[in-house]
Structure formats: C-alpha cells, structure tokens
C-alpha positions in Angstrom: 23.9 37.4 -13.4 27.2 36.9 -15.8 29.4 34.1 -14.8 32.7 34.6 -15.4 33.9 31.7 -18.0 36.8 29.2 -17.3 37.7 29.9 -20.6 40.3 32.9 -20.6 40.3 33.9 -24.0 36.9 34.1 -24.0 36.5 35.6 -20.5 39.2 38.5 -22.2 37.2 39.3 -25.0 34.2 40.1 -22.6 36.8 42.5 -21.2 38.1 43.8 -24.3 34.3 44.5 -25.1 33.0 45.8 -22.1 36.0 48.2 -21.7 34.8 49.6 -25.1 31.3 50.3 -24.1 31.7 51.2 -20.9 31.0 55.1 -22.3 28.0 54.1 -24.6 25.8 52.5 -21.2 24.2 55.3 -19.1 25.4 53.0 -16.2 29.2 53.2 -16.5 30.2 53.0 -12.6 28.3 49.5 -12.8 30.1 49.0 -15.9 33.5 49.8 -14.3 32.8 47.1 -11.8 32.1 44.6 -13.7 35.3 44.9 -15.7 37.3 45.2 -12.8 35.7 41.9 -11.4 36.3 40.1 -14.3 39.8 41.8 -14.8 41.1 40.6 -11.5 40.3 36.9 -11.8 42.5 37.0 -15.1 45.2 39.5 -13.5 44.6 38.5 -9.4 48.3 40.1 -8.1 48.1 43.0 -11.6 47.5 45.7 -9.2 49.5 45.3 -6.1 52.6 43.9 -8.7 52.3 47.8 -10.3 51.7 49.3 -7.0 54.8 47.6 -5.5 56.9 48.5 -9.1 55.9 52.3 -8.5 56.4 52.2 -4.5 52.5 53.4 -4.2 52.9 56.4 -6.4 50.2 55.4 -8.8 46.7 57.1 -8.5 43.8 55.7 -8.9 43.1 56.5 -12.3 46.8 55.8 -13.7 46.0 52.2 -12.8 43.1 52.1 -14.8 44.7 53.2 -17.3 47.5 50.5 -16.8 44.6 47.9 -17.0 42.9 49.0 -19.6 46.3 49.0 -21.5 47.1 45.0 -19.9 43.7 44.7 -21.5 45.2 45.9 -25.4 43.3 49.2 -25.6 45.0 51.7 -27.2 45.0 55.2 -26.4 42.0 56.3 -28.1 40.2 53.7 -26.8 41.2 54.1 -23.1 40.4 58.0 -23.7 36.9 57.3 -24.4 36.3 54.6 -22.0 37.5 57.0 -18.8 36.0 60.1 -20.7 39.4 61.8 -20.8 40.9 63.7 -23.9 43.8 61.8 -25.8 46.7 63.8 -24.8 45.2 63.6 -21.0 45.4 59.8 -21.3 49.1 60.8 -22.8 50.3 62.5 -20.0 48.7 59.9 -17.6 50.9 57.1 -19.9 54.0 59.7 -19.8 53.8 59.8 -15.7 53.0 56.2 -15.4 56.4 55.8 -17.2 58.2 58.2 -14.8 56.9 56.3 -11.8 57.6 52.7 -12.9 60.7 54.0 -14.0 60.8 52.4 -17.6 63.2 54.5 -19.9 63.8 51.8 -22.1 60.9 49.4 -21.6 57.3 50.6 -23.8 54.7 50.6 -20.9 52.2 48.2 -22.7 55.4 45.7 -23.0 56.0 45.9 -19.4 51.9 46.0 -18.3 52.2 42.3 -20.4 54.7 41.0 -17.9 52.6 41.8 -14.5 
C-alpha cells in the first residue's frame, strides 16, 4: 500500500503522474481513486469550496476536470486522462466558466485559489 508523503511537493508530483497514466493502466477506476485520495489530503475543502462557488451546478465530471486542472494539466492532458476528445474537455471548461461565473478570471487562475 502507497502512503501518502508529508512532503507536498512530492505527494503532488505523484498526482501530477498518476493523473497522466491513469489512461495507460487497464485499471483506471482504481486509478481514479487513488488520485482523488491523494488529491483531497492536499485540497481537503477543493470540492465543496467549487460546489458552494457554482451553487451545486457542477456535475460530476466538470469537477474532475476542475481538479485535474488545480493539479496543472492542461487540456490535452485532462482529455486523455477522462478519455474525452479536446474540444469536449473545452466545452466542459467553457460551462465550468458559465457556472462559476468567471468573465474576467482564467478558470486555472481561479481553481489555484480554492
């Protein structure tokens, strides 16, 4: 079993990694979990802080793609993590915008602040 490491930077990189290969492991759902363990000890309030910002209009899969941004991925990447095409993962990012309400605030700017 992984511990997680008292050392964030280092604990981040695992994320960074992990959400990378998450497509290139035949077990991606175990994967997933493990990531989103390790996301929330570095982010513990991330999620209900961006639930709250978009009074609960966020679906499930627009926050992983807000923490998978929070983690630096960039759209590409998050496309081939979630197995979604690059302009879905656009119009994921567009309505994520629309729902938090950011006209003049970049969402990955934002995502840093949570």
């Amino acid at each position: 079993k992984i511990q997680i490491s008292d050392d964030i930077s280092e604990t981040n990189e695992f994320i960074k990694n992990i959400a990378k290969h998450i497509n290139s492991n035949v077990e991606s759902d175990k994967d997933w979990l493990e990531f989103e363990k390790r996301f929330v000890v570095l982010n513990p309030s991330f999620s209900s802080k961006l639930l709250e910002k978009s009074l609960n209009k966020l679906t499930i899969t627009e926050i992983k793609i807000c923490s998978l941004i929070k983690t630096g991925l960039n759209t590409q990447e998050v496309a081939n993590v979630l197995f979604l095409s690059i302009r879905t993962v656009e119009n994921h990012r567009y309505h994520i915008q629309k729902k938090l309400d950011l006209v003049d605030l970049k969402l990955e700017a934002f995502l840093i602040t949570l």
